[in-house]
N, C-alpha and C positions, 0 to 999 in steps of 0.2 A: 534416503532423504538426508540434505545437508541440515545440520542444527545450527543458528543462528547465536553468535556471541554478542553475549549483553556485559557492555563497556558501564561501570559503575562511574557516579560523577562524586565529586568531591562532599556533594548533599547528600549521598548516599542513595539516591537515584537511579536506577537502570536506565540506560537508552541505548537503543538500537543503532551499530554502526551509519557511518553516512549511505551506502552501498556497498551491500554483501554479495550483489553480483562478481558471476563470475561466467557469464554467457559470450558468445564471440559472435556479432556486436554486443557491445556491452547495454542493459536496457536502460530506459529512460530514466533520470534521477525523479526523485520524487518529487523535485520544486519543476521539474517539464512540463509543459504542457498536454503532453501523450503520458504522462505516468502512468496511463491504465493502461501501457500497451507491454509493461514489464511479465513478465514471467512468475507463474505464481508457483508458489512455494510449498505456502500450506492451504490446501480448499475446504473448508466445512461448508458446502452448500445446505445441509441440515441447519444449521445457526445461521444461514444468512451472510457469510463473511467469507473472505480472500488475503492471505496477507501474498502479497508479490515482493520479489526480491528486490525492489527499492525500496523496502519498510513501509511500502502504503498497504494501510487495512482499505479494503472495495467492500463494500454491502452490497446486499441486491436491489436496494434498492438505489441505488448508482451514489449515493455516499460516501463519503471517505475521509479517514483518519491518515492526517501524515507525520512518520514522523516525531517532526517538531510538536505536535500535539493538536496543530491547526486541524479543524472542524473545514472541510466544502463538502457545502447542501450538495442534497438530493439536486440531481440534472438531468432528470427524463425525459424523452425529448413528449413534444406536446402532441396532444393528438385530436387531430384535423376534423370538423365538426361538417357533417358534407351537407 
């Protein structure tokens, strides 16, 4: 498994490169609109979490951290009442 370098910012800050990809195609940045379609990295399905190699954290419960630190809600799709 690849380790991930964490770039220090002048606050003394850790943040995660822009894209630590290195897949051929290269996967979706985290600000795409398919960023869950990148290539995961590290899986803790036990914890509920995904981090993919465009630095987005996935939950299971369709949630995600990117990033920049931005928060997108839960997006499951809805289910049909017959």
């Amino acid at each position: 498994m690849r380790s991930i370098r964490r770039d220090i910012t002048t606050t003394g800050a850790a943040r995660l490169p822009d894209s630590p990809c290195t897949h051929t195609p290269t996967c979706p940045t985290a600000d795409s609109p398919d960023r869950e379609a990148a290539v995961v990295v590290a899986g803790h399905p036990e914890q509920g979490w995904s981090l993919l190699c465009n630095g987005v954290l996935l939950f299971e419960d369709t949630g995600e951290l990117l990033p920049d630190g931005k928060v997108i809600a839960p997006h499951r799709p809805l289910v049909a009442v017959a």
